[in-house]
C-alpha positions in Angstrom: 0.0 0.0 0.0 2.9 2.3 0.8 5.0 1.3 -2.3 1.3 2.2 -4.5 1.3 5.6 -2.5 5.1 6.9 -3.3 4.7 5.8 -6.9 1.6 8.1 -6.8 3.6 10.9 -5.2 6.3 10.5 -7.1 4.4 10.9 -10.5 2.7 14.1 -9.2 5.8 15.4 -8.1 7.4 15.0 -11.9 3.9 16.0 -13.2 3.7 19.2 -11.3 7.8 19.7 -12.0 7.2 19.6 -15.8 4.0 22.0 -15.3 5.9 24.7 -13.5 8.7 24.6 -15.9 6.3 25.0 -18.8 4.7 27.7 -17.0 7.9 29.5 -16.2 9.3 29.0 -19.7 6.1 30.7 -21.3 6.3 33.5 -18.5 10.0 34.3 -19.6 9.2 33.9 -23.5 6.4 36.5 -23.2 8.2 38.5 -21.1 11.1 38.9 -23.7 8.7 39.4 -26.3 7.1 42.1 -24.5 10.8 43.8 -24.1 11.2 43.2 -27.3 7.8 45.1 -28.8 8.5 47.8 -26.3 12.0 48.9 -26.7 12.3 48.3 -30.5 9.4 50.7 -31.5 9.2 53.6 -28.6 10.8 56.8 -28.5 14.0 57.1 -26.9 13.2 60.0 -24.6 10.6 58.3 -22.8 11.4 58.3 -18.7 12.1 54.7 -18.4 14.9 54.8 -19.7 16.4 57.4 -17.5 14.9 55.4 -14.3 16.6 52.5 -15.5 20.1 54.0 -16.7 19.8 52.6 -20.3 22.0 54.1 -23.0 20.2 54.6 -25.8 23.1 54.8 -27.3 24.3 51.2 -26.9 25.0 48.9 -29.6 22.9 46.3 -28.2 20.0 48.6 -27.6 20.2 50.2 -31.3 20.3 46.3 -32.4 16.5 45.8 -31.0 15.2 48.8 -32.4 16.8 48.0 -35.9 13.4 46.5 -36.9 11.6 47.2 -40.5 8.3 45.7 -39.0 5.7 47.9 -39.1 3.4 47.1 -36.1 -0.3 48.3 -35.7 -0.9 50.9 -33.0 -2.3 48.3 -30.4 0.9 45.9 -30.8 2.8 48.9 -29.9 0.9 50.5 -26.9 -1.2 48.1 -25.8 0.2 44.2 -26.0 3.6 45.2 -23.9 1.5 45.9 -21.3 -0.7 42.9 -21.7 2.3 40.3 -21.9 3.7 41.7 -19.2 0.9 40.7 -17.0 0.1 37.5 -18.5 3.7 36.9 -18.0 3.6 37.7 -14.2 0.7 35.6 -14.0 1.6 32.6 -15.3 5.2 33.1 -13.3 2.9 33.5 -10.1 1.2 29.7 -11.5 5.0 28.5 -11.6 5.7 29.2 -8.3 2.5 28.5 -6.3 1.2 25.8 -8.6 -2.6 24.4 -7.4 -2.2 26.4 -4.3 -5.0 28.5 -4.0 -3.2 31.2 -2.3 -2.2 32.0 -5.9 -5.0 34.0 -6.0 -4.2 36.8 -3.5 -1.6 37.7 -5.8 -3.3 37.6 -9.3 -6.1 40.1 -7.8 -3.2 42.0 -6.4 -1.2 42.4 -9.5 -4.1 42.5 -11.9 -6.0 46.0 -9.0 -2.4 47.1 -9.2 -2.2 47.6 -13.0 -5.7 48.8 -13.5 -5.4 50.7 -10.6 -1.8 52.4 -12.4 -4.1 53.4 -15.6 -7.1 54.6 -13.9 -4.5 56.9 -12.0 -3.1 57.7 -15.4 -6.0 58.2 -17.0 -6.8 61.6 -14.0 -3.3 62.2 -14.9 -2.6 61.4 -10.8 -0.2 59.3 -12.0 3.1 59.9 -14.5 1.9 57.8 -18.2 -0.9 58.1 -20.1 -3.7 56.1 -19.4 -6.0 54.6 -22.0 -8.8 52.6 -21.9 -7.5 49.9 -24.5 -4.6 49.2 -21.8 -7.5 47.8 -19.5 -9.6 45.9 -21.6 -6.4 44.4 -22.1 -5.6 43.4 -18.3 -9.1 42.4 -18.5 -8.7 40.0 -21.4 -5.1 38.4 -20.0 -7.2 38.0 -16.5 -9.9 36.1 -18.6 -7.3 34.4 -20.7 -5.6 33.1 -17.4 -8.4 31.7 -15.5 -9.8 29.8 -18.3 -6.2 28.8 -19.0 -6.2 27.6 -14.9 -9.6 26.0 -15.4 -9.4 24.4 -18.5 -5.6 23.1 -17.3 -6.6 21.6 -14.0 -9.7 20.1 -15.4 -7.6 18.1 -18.0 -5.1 17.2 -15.3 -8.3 15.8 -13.1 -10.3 13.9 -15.7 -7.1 12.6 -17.1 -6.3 10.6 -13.7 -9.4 8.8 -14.2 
């Protein structure tokens, strides 16, 4: 009976291992891509760049923005932002997994980043706010439960 219960473990254990290191793979990819979007098509002047003591001078820097793609408006302003969370969340899924404590944080981050546009949007906040930004948080929150949902009901009905 013990011997049937660590084999049980055991495969949950891998199982769970492989999930969080798909989930943190896809939180990294998304959050490069997101970089990638944001620094290769905004203005160099913009503050973040000062906060965060990037030459925009830099050969690396001027590599990423070398980019003949021509990106509609939303890809530009809108999906960074998006990614960004998506990518948080599904970095949050990595590390807490099926615990539902999880949750604490996604309604954290997600108030926190509507919370940051809202404040923008009153100008009580340094950015410009805009109402495309949150129907996109909204969207990645939908995306992400029905990602959780749809992921741990596969995982259940497939034990059986």
């Amino acid at each position: 009976m013990q011997n049937i219960r660590d084999e049980n473990s055991e495969r949950f254990m891998k199982k769970n291992y492989r999930c969080r290191i798909i989930f943190s793979c896809l939180s990294l990819i998304l959050f490069f891509v997101a970089c990638w979007i944001y620094v290769s098509n905004r203005s160099t002047d913009m503050v973040i760049y000062d906060w965060l003591s990037i030459d925009v001078n830099n050969q690396l820097f001027c590599f990423f923005r070398n980019t003949e793609i021509e990106f509609p408006d939303w890809v530009l302003y809108n999906l960074p932002d998006a990614l960004w969370l998506l990518s948080f969340l599904f970095m949050n899924e990595a590390i807490w997994g099926k615990d539902n404590r999880k949750y604490i944080f996604v309604a954290v981050i997600t108030i926190f980043a509507l919370s940051i546009e809202i404040l923008q949007m009153y100008t009580l906040f340094p950015g410009t706010g805009d109402m495309l930004d949150i129907i996109s948080y909204v969207i990645v929150l939908i995306i992400y439960l029905i990602n959780n949902f749809l992921f741990y009901c596969y995982e259940k009905f497939s034990k059986n």
